[in-house]
Each structure stands twice: as structure tokens, then as C-alpha cells.
LOLUMDO-314758 format. One line per 5 residues: number of its first residue (from 1); for each residue x, y, z of N, C-alpha, C. Coordinates in Angstrom, 1 decimal. Layout:
residues N
NUM) X,Y,Z,X,Y,Z,X,Y,Z  ... .
***
This chain:
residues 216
1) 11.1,-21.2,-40.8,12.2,-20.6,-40.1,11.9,-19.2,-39.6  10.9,-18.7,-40.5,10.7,-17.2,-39.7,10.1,-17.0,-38.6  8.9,-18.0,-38.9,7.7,-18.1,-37.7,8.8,-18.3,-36.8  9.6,-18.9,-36.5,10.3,-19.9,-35.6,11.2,-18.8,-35.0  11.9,-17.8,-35.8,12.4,-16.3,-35.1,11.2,-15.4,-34.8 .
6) 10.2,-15.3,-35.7,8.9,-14.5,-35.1,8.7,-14.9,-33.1  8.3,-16.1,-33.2,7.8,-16.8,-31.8,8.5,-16.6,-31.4  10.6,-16.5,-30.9,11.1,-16.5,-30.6,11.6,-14.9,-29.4  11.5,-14.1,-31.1,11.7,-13.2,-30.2,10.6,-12.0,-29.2  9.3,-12.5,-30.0,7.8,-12.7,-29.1,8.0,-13.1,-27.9 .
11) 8.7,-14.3,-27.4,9.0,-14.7,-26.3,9.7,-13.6,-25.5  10.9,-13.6,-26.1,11.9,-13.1,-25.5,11.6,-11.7,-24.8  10.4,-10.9,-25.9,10.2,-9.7,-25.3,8.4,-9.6,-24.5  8.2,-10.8,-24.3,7.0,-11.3,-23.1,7.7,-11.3,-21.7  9.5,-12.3,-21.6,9.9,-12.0,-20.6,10.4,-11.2,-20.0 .
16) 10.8,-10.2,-21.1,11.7,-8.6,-20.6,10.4,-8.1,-20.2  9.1,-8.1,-20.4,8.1,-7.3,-20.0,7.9,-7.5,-18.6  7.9,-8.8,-18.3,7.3,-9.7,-17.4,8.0,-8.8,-16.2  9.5,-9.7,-17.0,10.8,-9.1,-15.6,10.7,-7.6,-15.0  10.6,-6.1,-16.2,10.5,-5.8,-16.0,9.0,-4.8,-15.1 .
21) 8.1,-5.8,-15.4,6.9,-5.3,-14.0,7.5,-5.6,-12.8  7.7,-7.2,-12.7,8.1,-7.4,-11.5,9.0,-6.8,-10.6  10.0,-6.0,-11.1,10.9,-4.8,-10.3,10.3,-4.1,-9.9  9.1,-3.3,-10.9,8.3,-2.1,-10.5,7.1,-2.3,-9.4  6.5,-3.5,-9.0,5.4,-3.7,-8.6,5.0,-3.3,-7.2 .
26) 3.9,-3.3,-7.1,3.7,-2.8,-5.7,3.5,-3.5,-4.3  3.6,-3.3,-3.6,3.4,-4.6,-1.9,2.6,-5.1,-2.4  1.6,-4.9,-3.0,0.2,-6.1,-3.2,0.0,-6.8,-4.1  1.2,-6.4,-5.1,1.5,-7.2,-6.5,1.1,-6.6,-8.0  0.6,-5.3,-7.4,0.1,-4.8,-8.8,1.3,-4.2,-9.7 .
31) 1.6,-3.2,-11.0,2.1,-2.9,-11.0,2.8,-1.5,-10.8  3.3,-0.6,-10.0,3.3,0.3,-9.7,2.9,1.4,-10.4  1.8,2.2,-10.3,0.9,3.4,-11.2,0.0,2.8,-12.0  -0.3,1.3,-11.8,-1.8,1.1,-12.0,-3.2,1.3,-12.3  -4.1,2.0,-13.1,-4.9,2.7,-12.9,-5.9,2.2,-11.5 .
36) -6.5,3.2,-11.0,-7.5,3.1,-9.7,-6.0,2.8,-8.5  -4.5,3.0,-8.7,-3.5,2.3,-7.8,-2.8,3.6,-7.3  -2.6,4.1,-6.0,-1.4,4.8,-5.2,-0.3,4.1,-4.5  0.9,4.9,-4.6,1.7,4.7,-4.1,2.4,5.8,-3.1  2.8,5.5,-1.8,3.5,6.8,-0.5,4.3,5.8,-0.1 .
41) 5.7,6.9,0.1,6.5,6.4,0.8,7.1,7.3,1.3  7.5,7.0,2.8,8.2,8.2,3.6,9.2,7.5,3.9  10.7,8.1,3.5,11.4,8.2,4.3,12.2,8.9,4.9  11.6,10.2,5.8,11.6,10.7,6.9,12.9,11.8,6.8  13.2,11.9,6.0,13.8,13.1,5.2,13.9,14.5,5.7 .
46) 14.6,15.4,6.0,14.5,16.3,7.3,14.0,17.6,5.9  14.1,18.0,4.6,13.4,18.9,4.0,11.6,18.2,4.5  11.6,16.9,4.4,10.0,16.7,4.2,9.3,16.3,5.5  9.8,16.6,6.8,9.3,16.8,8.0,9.5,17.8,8.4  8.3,18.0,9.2,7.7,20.0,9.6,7.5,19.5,11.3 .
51) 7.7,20.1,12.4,7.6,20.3,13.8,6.4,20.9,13.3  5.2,20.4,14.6,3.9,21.0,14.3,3.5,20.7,16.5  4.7,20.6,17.0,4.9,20.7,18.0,5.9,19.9,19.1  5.9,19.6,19.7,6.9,19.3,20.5,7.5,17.9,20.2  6.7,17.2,20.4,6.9,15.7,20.0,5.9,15.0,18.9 .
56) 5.2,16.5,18.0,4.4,16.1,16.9,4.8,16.1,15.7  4.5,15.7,14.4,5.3,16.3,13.4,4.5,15.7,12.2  4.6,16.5,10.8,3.6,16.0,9.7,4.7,15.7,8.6  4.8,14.4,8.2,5.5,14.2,6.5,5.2,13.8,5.7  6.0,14.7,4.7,5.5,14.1,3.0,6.0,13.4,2.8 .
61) 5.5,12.6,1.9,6.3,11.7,1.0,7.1,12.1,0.4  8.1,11.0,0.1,9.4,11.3,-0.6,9.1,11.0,-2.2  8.1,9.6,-2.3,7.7,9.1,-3.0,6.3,9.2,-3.4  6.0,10.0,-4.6,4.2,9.5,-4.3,4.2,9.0,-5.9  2.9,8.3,-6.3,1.9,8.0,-7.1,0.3,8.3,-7.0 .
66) 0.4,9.3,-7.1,-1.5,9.2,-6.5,-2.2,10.7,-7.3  -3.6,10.4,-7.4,-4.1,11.5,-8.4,-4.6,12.6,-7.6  -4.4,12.5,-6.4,-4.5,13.7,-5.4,-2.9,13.7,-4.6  -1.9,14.0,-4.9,-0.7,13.8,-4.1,-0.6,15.1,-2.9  -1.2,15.9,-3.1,-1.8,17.3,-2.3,-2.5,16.9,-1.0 .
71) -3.3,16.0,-1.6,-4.3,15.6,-0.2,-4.1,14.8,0.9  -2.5,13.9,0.5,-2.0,13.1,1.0,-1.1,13.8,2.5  -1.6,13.3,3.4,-1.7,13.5,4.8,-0.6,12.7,5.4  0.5,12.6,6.6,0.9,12.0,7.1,1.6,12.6,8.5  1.2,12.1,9.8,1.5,12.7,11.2,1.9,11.5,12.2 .
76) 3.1,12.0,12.5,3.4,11.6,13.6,3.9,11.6,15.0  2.9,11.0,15.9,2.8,11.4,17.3,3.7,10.4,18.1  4.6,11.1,18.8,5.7,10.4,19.5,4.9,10.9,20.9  5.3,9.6,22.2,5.2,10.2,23.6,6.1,11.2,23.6  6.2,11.4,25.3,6.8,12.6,25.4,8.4,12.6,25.5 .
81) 8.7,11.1,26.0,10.0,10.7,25.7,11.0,10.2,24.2  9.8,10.9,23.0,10.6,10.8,21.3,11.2,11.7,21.0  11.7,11.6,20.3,12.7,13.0,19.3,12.4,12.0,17.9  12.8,13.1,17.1,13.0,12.7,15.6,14.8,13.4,15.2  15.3,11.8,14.7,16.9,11.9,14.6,16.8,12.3,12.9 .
86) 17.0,13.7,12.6,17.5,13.8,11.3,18.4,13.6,10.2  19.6,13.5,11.3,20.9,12.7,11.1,20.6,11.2,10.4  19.6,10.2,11.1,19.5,9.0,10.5,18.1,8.8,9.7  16.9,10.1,9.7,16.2,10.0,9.0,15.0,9.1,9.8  14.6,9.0,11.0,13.7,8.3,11.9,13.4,8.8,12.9 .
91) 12.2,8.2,13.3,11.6,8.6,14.5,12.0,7.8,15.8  12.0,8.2,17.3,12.8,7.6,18.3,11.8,7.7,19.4  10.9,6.6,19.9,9.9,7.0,21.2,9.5,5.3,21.7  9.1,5.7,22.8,8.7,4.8,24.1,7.3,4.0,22.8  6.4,5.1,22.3,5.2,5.1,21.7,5.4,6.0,20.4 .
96) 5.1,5.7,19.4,4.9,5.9,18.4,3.7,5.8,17.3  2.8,6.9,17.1,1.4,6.5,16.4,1.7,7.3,15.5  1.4,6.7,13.9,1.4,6.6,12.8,-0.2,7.6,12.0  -0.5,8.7,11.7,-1.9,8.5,11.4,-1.5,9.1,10.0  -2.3,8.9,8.6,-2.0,8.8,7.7,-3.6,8.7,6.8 .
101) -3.5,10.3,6.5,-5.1,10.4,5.4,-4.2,10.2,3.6  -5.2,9.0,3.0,-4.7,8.6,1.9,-5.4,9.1,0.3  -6.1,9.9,-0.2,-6.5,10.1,-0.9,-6.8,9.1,-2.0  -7.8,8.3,-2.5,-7.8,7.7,-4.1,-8.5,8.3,-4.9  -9.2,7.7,-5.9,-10.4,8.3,-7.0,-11.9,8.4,-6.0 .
106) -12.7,9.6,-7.0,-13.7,10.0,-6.0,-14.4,9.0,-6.5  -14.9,7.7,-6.9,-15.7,6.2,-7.7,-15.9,5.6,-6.6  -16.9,5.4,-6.2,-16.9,3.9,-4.9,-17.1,2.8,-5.7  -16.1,2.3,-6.0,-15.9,0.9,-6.5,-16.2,-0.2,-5.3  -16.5,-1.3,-5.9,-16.8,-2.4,-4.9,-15.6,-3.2,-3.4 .
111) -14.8,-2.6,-3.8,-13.5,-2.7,-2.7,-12.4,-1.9,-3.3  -11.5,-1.9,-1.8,-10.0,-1.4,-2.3,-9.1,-2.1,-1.7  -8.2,-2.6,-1.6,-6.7,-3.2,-0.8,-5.9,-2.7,-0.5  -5.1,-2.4,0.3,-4.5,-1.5,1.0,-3.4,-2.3,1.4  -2.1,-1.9,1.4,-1.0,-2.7,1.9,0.1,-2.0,2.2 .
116) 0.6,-1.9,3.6,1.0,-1.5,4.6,2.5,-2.0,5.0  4.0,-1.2,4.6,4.8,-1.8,4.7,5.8,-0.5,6.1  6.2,-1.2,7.0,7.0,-0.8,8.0,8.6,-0.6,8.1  9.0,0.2,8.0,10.5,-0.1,8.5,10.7,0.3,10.2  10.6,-1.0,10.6,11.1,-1.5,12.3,12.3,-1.6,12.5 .
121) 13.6,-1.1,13.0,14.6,-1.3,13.7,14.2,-1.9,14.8  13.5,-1.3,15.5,12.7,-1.6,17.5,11.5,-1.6,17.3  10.9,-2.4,17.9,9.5,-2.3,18.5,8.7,-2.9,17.6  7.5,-2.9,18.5,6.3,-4.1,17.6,4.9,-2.7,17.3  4.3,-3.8,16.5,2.6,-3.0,16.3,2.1,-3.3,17.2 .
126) 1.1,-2.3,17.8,0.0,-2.8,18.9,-1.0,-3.1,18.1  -1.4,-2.2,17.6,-2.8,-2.5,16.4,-2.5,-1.7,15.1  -3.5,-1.8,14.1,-3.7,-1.0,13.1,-5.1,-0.9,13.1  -5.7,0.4,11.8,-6.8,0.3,11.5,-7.0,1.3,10.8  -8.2,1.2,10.4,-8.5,1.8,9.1,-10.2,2.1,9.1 .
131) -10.3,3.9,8.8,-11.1,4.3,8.4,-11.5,5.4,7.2  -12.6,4.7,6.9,-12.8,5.1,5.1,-14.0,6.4,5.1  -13.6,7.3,4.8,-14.7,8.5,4.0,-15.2,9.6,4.7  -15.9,10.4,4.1,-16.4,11.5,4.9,-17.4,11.3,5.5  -18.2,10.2,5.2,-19.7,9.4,5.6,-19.7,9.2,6.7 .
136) -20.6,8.8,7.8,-20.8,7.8,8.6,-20.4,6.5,8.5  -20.1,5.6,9.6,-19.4,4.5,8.9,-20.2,3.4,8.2  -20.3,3.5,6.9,-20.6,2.6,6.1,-19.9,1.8,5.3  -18.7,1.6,6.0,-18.0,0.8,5.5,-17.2,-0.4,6.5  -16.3,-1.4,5.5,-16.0,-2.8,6.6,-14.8,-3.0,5.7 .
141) -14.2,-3.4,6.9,-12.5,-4.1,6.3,-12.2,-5.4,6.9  -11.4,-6.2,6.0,-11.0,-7.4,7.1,-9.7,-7.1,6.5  -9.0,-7.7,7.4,-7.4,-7.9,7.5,-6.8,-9.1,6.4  -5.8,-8.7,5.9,-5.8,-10.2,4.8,-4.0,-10.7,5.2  -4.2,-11.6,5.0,-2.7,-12.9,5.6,-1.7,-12.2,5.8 .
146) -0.8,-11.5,7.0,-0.2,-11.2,7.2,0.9,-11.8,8.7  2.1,-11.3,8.9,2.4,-10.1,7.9,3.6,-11.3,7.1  4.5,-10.2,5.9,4.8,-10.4,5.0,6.1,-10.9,5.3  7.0,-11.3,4.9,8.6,-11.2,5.0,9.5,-9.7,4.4  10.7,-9.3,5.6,10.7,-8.0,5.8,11.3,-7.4,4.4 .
151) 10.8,-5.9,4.5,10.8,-5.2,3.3,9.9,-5.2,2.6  8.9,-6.4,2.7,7.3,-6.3,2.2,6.2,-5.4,2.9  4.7,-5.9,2.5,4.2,-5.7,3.3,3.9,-6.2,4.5  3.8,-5.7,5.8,3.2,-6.6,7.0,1.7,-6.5,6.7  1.4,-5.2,6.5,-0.2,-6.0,6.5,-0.9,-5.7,5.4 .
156) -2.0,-6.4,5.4,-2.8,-6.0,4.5,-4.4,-5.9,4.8  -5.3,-4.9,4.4,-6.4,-4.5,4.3,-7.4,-4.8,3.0  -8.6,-5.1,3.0,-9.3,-5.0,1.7,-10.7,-4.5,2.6  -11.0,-3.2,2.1,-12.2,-2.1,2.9,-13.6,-2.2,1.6  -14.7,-2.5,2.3,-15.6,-2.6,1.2,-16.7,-1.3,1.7 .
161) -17.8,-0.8,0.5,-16.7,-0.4,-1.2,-15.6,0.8,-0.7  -15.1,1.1,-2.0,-13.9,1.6,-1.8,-14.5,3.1,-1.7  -14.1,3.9,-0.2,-13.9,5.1,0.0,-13.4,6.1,-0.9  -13.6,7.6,-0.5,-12.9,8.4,-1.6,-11.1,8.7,-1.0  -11.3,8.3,0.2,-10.2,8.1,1.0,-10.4,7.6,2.3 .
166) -9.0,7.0,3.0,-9.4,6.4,4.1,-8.0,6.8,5.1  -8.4,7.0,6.3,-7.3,6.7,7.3,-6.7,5.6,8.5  -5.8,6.1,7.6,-4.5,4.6,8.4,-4.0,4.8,10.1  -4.4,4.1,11.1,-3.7,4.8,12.1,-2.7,3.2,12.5  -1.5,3.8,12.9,-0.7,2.9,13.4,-0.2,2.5,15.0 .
171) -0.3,2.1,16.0,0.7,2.5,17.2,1.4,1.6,17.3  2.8,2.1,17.1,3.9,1.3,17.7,5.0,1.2,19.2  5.1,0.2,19.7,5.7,0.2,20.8,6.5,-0.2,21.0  7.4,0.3,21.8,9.0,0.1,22.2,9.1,-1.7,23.1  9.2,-2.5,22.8,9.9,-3.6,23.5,10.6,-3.2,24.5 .
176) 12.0,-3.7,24.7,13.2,-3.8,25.3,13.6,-2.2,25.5  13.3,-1.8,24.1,13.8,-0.3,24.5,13.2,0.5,23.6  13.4,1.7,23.3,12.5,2.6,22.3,11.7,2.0,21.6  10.9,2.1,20.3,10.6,1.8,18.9,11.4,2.8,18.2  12.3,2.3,17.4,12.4,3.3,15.6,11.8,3.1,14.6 .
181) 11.3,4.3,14.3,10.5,4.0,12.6,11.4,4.6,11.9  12.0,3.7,10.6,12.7,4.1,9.7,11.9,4.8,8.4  11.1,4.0,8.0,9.8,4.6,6.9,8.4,3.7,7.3  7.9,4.5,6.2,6.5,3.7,5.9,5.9,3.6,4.4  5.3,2.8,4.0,5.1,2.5,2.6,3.8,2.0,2.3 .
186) 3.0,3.0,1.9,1.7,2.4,1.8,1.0,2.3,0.1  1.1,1.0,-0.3,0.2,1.4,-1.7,-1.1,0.8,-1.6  -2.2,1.2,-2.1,-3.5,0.8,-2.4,-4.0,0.5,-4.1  -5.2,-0.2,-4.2,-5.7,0.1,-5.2,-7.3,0.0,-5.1  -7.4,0.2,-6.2,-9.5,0.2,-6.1,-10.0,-0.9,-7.1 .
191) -10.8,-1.4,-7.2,-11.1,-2.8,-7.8,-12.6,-2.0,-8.6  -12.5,-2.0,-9.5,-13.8,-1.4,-10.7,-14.6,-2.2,-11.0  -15.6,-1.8,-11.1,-16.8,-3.4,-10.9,-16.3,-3.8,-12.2  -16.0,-3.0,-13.5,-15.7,-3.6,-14.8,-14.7,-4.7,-14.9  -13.5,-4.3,-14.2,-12.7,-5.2,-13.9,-12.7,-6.8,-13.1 .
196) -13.4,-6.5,-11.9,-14.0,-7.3,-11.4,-14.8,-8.0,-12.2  -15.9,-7.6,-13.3,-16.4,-8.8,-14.5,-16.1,-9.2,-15.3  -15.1,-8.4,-15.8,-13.9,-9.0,-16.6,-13.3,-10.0,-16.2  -12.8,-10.0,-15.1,-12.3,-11.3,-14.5,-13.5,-12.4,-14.4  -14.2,-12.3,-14.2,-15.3,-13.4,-13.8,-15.6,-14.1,-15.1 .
201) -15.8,-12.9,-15.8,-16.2,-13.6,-17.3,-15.0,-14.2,-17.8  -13.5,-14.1,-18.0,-12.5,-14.8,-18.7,-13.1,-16.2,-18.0  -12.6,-16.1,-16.1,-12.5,-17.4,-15.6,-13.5,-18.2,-15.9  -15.1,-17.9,-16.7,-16.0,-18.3,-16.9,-15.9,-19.2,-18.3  -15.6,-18.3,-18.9,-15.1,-18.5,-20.0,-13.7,-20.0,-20.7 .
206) -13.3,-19.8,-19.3,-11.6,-20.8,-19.5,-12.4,-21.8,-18.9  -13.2,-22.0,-17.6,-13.8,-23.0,-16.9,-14.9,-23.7,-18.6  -15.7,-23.0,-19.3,-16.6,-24.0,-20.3,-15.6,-24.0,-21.2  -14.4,-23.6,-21.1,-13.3,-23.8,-22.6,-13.3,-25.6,-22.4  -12.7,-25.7,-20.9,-12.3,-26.6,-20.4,-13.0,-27.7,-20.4 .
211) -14.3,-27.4,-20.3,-15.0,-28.4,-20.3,-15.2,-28.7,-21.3  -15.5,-28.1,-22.7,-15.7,-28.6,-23.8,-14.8,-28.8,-24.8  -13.3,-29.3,-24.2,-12.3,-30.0,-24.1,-12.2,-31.4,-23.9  -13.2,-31.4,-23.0,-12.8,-33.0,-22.3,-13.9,-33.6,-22.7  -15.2,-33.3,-23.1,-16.5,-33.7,-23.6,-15.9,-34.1,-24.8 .
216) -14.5,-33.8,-25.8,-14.3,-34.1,-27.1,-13.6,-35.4,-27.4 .
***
């Protein structure tokens, strides 16, 4: 009878754990503050936007996670027909480009993932992209299944190996009528070769469990 309350409430607090990652986790599924993981979020906050010219402007996060939160970069260039509305906390333009330096660990691990979430009232992406490091470019990204359903991420990146930082540029464009950017949300992580063989070895591991299961 005890084992049977033992396992029970073992259960019970496996699923409060569970539940509670899943509230915290990040666009890419990790759990938010992750080690090798950042997290930015701007939402456009009139203390944490600075005029750096006419229709230019640099903001902080409202939100950070990151072990350089100092280095964390974010600018944005409106045409000449934007304003930034304080009142609602967004940006208002024909054109809208997004550019954003991200800081991670100084380790070039064997990749990083990068996931990119938008708040769109108006307007579509033209492109994205992404460049990694202070080097010459020795580095490569592909694009991974996007985009997401909204409030997720739309896109997603995995850049090989993982830079000591990389920049994000965005351009967005007005449809029908302006583009508004409400925020932006970017988390990343870095993938550690250790990790990476850790995984290889469990799955290695469960794949000869399995087989010397069925040999019995």
C-alpha cells in the first residue's frame, strides 16, 4: 500500500513538473533559461525606445534571458512615411526593417536554433536572415518548417556551428496599408557537442535495449 502511495504521488509530482515547463518554455520548445538558451522580447515600451533619428530608433528588451543582456542590440528602421505610436506601444511604416545583434556563449558549439516570433497587426515579411560572428562568413543556416500558428514562432533558423553572436535582419511590408509591429520575440539556443552525444548514446542505447528484447 505504500509503494502504491509512493508511485502515486511520484506521478503526481512528474506531472506538476511537466505542466509546469510547459508554461515556461520557449518558441522552440526548450525550457525558458536553459543552459547555452536566450530569451528577448520587445514590447516597444516608450521608457525602452530611444530616437537615434528621424524615423530611426534602438530598443531594449523588456524581457531578457541572456548571459550578455548588455550586448543585446535592437534597431529599428522605418521609411520615411513611419512614426512610432507610444500610446499603443508599436511601430507604423510603408517599410519596416527589423535588425537585431543577439549575443550567446563565447563556445562554438556545433549549431544553434534560433526562433523568431512576430507580432503583425499589418503587413507581411519580405525576407529574413541571419548573420553569425565577427569572422568572415564561415558559417550556414537553413531555415526550419515555418511559419508557426500565431503567437508562436513564424520562423525558425538552425546556423552551423554556433557563433558567439549573430544578426537578425527583418523587412517588413505594408500590404493594403501600413505594416504595424507590435513586438518581437526572439529565443535561441546552442547545442554542446556533449549534449548532442548524450543524445546519440541514450537513442543508441534504447535502439540495442530493443533489440535485445525481441531476440528474447
Amino acid at each position: 500500500m505504500k509503494m502504491k502511495k509512493f508511485l502515486f504521488a511520484l506521478l503526481v509530482c512528474t506531472l506538476m513538473s511537466t505542466s509546469a515547463m510547459a508554461v515556461a518554455t520557449s518558441l522552440g520548445g526548450w525550457p525558458i533559461g536553459a543552459p547555452g538558451s536566450t530569451h528577448q522580447f520587445w514590447a516597444f515600451t516608450p521608457p525602452n525606445v530611444r530616437s537615434i533619428g528621424a524615423t530611426n530608433f534602438q530598443a531594449d528588451p523588456e524581457w531578457v534571458r541572456n548571459p550578455n543582456p548588455g550586448g543585446i542590440v535592437g534597431q529599428i528602421n522605418l521609411s520615411p512615411d513611419g512614426i512610432y505610436d507610444p500610446a499603443n506601444t508599436r511601430f507604423i511604416a510603408t517599410l519596416i526593417t527589423i535588425d537585431t545583434k543577439i549575443p550567446n556563449i563565447g563556445v562554438h558549439n556545433p549549431y544553434k536554433e534560433i526562433w523568431v516570433d512576430l507580432g503583425l497587426s499589418a503587413g507581411q515579411v519580405l525576407n529574413m536572415s541571419v548573420v553569425g560572428g565577427d569572422e568572415p562568413p564561415q558559417y550556414r543556416y537553413v531555415q526550419l518548417p515555418g511559419p508557426g500558428p500565431v503567437g508562436r514562432a513564424d520562423f525558425g533558423f538552425r546556423i552551423y556551428p554556433n557563433p558567439e553572436w549573430e544578426d537578425i535582419l527583418i523587412n517588413i511590408l505594408g500590404t493594403t496599408g501600413p505594416a504595424i509591429l507590435d513586438y518581437v520575440h526572439v529565443d535561441t539556443i546552442c547545442i554542446p557537442a556533449s549534449a548532442a552525444l548524450l543524445l546519440t548514446g541514450i537513442g543508441t542505447g534504447l535502439v540495442v535495449l530493443l533489440r535485445r528484447r525481441r531476440t528474447i
